[in-house]
LUMDO-773907 format. One line per 4 residues: number of its first residue (from 1); for each residue x negated, y, z negated of C-alpha. Coordinates in nm, 2 decimals. Each point is the difference from the previous one (the first is absolute). Example, Ala and Ser with C-alpha at 12.3 -4.5 7.8 and 13.67 -1.06 7.14 Angstrom:
2
1	-1.23 -0.45 -0.78  -0.14 0.34 0.07
//
This chain:
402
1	2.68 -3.06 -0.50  -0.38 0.10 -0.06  -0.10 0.33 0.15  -0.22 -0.01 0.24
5	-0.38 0.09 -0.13  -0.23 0.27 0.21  -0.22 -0.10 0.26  -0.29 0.18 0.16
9	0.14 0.18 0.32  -0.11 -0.14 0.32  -0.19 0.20 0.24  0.25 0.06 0.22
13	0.24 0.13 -0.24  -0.22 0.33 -0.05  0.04 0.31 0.10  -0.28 0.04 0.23
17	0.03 0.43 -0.05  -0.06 -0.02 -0.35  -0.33 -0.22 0.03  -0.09 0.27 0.27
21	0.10 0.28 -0.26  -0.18 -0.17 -0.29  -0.31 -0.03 0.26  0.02 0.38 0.02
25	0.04 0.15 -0.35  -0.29 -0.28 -0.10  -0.21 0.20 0.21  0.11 0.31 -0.12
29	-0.01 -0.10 -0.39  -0.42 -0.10 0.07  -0.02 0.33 0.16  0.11 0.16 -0.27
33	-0.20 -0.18 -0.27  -0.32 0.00 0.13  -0.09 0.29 -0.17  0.10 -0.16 -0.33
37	-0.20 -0.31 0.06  -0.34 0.21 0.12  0.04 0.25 -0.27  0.19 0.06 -0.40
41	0.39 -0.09 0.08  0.13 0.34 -0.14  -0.19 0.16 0.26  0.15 -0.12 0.24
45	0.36 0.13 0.00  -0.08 0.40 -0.05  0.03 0.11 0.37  -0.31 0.17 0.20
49	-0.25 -0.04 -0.19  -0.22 0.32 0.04  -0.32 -0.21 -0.02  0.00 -0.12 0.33
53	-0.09 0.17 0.33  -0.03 -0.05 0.32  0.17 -0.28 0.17  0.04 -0.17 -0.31
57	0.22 0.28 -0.19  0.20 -0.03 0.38  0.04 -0.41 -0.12  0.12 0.08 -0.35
61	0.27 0.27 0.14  0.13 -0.25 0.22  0.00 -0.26 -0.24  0.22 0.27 -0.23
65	0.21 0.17 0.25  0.08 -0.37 0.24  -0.06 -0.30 -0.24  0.05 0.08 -0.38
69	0.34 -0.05 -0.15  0.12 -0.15 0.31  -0.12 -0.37 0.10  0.07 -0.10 -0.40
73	0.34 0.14 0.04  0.05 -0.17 0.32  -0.12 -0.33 -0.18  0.25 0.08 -0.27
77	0.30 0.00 0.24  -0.11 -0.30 0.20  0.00 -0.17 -0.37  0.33 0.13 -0.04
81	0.11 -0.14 0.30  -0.12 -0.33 -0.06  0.16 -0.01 -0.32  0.34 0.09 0.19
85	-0.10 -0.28 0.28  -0.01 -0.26 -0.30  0.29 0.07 -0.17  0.21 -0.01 0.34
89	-0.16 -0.35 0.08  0.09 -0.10 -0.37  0.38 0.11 0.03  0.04 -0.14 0.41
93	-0.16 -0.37 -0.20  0.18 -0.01 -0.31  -0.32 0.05 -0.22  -0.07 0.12 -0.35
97	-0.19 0.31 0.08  -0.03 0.15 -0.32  -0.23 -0.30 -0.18  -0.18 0.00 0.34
101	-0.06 0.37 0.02  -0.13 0.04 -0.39  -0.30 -0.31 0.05  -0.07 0.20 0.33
105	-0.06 0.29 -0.21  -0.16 -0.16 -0.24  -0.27 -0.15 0.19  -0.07 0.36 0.17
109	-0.06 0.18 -0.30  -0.24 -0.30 -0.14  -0.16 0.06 0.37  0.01 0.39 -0.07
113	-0.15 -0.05 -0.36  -0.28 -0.20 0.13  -0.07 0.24 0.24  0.00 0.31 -0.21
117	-0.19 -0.13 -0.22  -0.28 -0.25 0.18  0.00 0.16 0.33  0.08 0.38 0.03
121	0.18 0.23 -0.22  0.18 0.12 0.27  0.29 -0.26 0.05  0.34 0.10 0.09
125	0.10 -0.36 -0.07  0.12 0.03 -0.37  0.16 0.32 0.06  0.24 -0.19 0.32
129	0.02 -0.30 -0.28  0.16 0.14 -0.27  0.19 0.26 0.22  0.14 -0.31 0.22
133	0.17 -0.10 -0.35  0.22 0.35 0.03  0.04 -0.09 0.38  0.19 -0.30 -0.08
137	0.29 0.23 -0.18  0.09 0.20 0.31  0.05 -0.32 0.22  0.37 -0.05 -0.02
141	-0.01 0.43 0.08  0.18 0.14 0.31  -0.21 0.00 0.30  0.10 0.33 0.09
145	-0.12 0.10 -0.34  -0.37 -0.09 0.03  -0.13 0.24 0.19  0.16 0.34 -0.21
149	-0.16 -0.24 -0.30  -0.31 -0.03 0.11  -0.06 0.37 0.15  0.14 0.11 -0.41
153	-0.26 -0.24 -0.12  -0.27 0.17 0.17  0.09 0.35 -0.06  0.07 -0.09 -0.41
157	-0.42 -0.06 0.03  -0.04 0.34 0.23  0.23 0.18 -0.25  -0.17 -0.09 -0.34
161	-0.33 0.08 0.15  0.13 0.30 0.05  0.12 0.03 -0.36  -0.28 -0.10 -0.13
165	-0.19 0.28 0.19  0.23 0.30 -0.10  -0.01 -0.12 -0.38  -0.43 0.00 0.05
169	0.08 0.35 0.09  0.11 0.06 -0.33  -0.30 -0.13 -0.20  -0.36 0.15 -0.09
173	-0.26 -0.14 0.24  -0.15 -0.34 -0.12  -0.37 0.00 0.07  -0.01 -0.36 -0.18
177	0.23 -0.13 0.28  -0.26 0.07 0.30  -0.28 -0.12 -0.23  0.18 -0.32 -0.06
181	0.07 -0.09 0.33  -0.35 0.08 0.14  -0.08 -0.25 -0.30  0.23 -0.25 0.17
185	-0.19 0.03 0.32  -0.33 -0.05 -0.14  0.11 -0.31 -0.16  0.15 -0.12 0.27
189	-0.29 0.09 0.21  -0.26 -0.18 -0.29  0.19 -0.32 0.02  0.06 -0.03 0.33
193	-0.25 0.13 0.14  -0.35 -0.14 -0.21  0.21 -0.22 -0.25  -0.06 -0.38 -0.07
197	0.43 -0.19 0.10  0.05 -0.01 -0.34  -0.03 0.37 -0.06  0.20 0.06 0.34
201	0.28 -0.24 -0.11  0.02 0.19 -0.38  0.01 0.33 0.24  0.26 -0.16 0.17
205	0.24 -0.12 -0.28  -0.05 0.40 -0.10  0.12 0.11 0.33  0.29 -0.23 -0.01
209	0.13 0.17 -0.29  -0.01 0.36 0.15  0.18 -0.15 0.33  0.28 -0.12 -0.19
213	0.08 0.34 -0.16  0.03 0.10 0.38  0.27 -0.19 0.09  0.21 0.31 -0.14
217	-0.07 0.17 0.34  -0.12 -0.32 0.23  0.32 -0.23 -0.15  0.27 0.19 0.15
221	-0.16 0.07 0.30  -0.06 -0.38 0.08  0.35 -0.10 -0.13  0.11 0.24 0.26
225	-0.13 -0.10 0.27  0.04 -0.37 -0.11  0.36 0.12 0.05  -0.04 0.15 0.35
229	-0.11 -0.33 0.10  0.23 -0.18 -0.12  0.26 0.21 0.19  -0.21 -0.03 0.31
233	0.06 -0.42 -0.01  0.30 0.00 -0.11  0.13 0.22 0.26  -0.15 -0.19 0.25
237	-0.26 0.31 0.09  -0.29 -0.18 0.00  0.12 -0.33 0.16  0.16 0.17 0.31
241	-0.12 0.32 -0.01  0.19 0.07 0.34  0.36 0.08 -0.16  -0.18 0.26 -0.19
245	-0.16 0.18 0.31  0.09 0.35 -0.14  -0.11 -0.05 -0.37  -0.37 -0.16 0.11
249	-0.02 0.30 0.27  0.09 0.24 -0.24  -0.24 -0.11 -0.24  -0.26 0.03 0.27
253	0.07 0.33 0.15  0.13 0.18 -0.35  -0.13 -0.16 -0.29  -0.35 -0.06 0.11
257	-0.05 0.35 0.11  0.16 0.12 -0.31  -0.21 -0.20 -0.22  -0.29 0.14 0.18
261	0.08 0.32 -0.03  0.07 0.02 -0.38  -0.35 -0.27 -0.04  -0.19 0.28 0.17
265	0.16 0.31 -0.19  -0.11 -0.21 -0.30  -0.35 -0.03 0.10  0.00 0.34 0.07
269	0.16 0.13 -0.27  -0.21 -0.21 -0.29  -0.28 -0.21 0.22  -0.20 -0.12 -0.35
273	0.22 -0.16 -0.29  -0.32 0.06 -0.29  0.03 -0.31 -0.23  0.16 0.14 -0.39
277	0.13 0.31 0.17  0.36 -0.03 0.04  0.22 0.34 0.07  0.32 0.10 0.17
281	-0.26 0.06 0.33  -0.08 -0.36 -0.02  0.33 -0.13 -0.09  0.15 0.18 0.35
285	-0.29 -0.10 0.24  0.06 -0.38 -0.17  0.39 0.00 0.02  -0.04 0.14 0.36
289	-0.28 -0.21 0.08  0.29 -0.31 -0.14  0.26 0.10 0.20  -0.22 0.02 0.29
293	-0.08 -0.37 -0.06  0.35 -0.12 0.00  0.10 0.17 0.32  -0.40 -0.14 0.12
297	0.09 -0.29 -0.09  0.35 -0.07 0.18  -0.15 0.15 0.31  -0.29 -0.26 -0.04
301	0.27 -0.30 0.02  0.17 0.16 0.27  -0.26 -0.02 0.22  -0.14 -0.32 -0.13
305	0.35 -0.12 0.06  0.01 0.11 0.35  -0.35 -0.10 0.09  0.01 -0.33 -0.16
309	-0.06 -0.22 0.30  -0.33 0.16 0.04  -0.10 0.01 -0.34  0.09 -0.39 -0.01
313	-0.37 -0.06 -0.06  0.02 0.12 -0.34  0.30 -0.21 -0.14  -0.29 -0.30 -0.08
317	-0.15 0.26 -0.27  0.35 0.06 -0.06  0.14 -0.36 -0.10  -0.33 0.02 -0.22
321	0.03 0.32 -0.15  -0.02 -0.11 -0.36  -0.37 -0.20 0.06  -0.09 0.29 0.26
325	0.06 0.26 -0.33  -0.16 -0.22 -0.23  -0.30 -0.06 0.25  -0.03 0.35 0.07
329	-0.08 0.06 -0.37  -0.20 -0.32 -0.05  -0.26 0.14 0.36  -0.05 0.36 -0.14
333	-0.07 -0.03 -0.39  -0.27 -0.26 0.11  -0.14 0.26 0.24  0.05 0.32 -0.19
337	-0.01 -0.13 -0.33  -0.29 -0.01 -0.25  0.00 -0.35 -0.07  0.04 -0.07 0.37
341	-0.19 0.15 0.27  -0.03 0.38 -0.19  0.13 0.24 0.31  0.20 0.20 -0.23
345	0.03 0.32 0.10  -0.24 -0.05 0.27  0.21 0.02 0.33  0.11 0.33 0.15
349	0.38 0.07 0.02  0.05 -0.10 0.43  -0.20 -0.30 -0.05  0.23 -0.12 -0.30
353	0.26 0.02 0.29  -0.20 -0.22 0.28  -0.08 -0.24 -0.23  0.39 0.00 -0.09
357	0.07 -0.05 0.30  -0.22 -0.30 0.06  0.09 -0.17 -0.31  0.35 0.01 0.13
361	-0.14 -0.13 0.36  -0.17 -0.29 -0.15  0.30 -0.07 -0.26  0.24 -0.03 0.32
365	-0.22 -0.22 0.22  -0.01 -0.23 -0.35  0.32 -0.02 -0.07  0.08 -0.10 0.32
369	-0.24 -0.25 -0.01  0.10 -0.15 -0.33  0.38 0.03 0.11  -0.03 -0.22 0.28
373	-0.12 -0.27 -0.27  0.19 0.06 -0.27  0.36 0.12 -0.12  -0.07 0.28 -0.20
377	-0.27 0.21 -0.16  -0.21 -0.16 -0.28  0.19 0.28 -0.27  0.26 0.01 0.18
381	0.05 -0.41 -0.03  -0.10 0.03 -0.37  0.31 0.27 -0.04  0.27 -0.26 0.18
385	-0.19 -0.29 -0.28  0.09 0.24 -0.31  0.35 0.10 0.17  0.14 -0.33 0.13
389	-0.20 -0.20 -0.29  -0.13 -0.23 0.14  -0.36 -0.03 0.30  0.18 0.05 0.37
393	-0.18 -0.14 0.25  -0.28 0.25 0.13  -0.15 -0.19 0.32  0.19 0.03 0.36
397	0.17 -0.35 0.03  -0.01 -0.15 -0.36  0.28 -0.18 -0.16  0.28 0.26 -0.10
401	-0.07 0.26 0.23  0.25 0.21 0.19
//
């Protein structure tokens, strides 16, 4: 007997929360990298910068203290959970998941690489990629177990930053290592910002590499909340979140506030993260500021969990999230870029967040649109084609559709 081969899911076989979830950290991950596509990437993750005032140091604090650290970590659980949601559908069919799962994998990480390197430097994609490959080892693992994993996971990251802090305590100030990353900056900001696409790409491929030595620090954390969400479908959380009343409402009413609390004694505490200067200071304010995020975070999918039905609007940007990410890339390095329009490091800090915020408008009203015509997103169809191997149907209504 043949076993039965992988099929696109239909519509109505998805669970209509995670779109709405995916919707949700989309909007948070474009609020958080809008300041990497007006200005130089390493910029953009150092805290309040003390350069703005005004309203628009009032936008970057929020952006810090609210949105950074949490929407990507939300958008690696919902990618854990999806993995989880496949791997049950495979086991309740009778399907080779394991084949299936590695071409899925596959094809994201050529996606990521094309992004990193053509579009924006960025991606998150390879780093999900080639930590999906680890994710496939932990699927025959206790349910119960996933979600003491995944909090272990996440503190390993917290724990060698804080490691790696004490031992800088030990060592001679290095001038050389502030110089080279103000060095980094200006490149970044010379290719990106007045460079020809070639130059930007080469700038690129160079910030590639010094992403991949931080998946020390980011690896972990996104393997761990890969395995949070995984728990969260396979327990049934997300699906019917009502026989789990008291975790969501405790996530709400403890976690949240927690998070907040620590988020904002981080700010307090160490507001500007200087690019090269790394000390035990920093190290505390970041591995408060990453706890913070992981108890954000969960409190973030609690409520989006409970307000779901009025959030429905945004599960079209969620069943698209893939183009939506890739668009959102594509839209600002033509405006902000030097070979594109050239408004690098020309909009203030609060207007980087209303244009955000209409980007993500316009995003939802066209995926909608293009929904109602077709089956899937353009990448997201181009993904099933490397996965299943073959071109599924794309229209609404052509042969072969579900």
């Amino acid at each position: 007997m043949s076993t039965p081969a992988f099929q696109p899911i239909a519509p109505d076989e998805r669970i209509a929360t995670l779109d709405v979830l995916r919707g949700l950290a989309l909007l948070g991950i474009l609020l958080m990298n809008m300041e990497g596509f007006v200005g130089p990437l390493d910029l953009s993750t150092t805290g309040i910068d003390p350069h703005w005032q005004g309203v628009d140091r009032w936008a970057d604090a929020f952006v810090y203290v609210f949105v950074q650290g949490k929407f990507f970590t939300l958008f690696s659980l919902l990618f854990g959970a999806g993995f989880a949601v496949m791997a049950q559908r495979a086991e309740a069919a009778g399907r080779d998941f394991t084949g299936f799962y590695l071409r899925r994998s596959l094809g994201l990480l050529s996606i990521g690489l094309a992004h990193a390197l053509l579009l924006w430097s960025g991606d998150i994609l390879v780093a999900y990629a080639l930590l999906s490959f680890l994710l496939l080892a932990f699927r025959e693992a206790p349910r119960a177990w996933l979600p003491a994993m995944g909090v272990l996971a996440w503190l390993a990251a917290v724990g060698l930053m804080l490691l790696l802090g004490a031992m800088v305590m030990l060592m001679p100030a290095d001038a050389a290592q502030a110089a080279s990353a103000q060095a980094a900056i200006e490149a970044q900001r010379q290719a990106y910002g007045h460079g020809t696409y070639a130059q930007a790409v080469l700038q690129r491929l160079h910030d590639f590499g010094a992403s991949l030595g931080a998946l020390l620090v980011v690896g972990p954390q996104v393997l761990g909340m890969f395995l949070i969400g995984s728990w969260f479908a396979r327990s049934g959380a997300i699906a019917r979140p009502d026989q789990h009343a008291r975790l969501f409402a405790w996530l709400r009413r403890g976690a949240l506030p927690l998070g907040l609390a620590l988020m904002l004694a981080s700010a307090w505490y160490q507001p500007w993260l200087a690019p090269g200067r790394f000390d035990l200071r920093s190290a505390v304010a970041y591995a408060a500021g990453s706890v913070a995020g992981l108890l954000m975070c969960l409190g973030y999918l609690a409520w989006g969990v409970r307000w779901s039905h009025a959030l429905r609007w945004l599960a079209p940007a969620g069943r698209m999230a893939l183009s939506n990410y890739l668009g959102q890339s594509l839209v600002c390095t033509l405006l902000f870029y030097g070979y594109g329009l050239g408004g690098f490091e020309q909009m203030g800090r609060a207007w980087q967040l209303l244009f955000a915020v209409a980007l993500f408008a316009a995003q939802v009203a066209l995926s909608r649109f293009w929904l109602r015509r077709f089956r899937f997103g353009p990448v997201e169809w181009l993904w099933r084609a490397i996965t299943y191997w073959r071109l599924p149907p794309l229209r609404r209504g052509e042969a072969g559709a579900q």
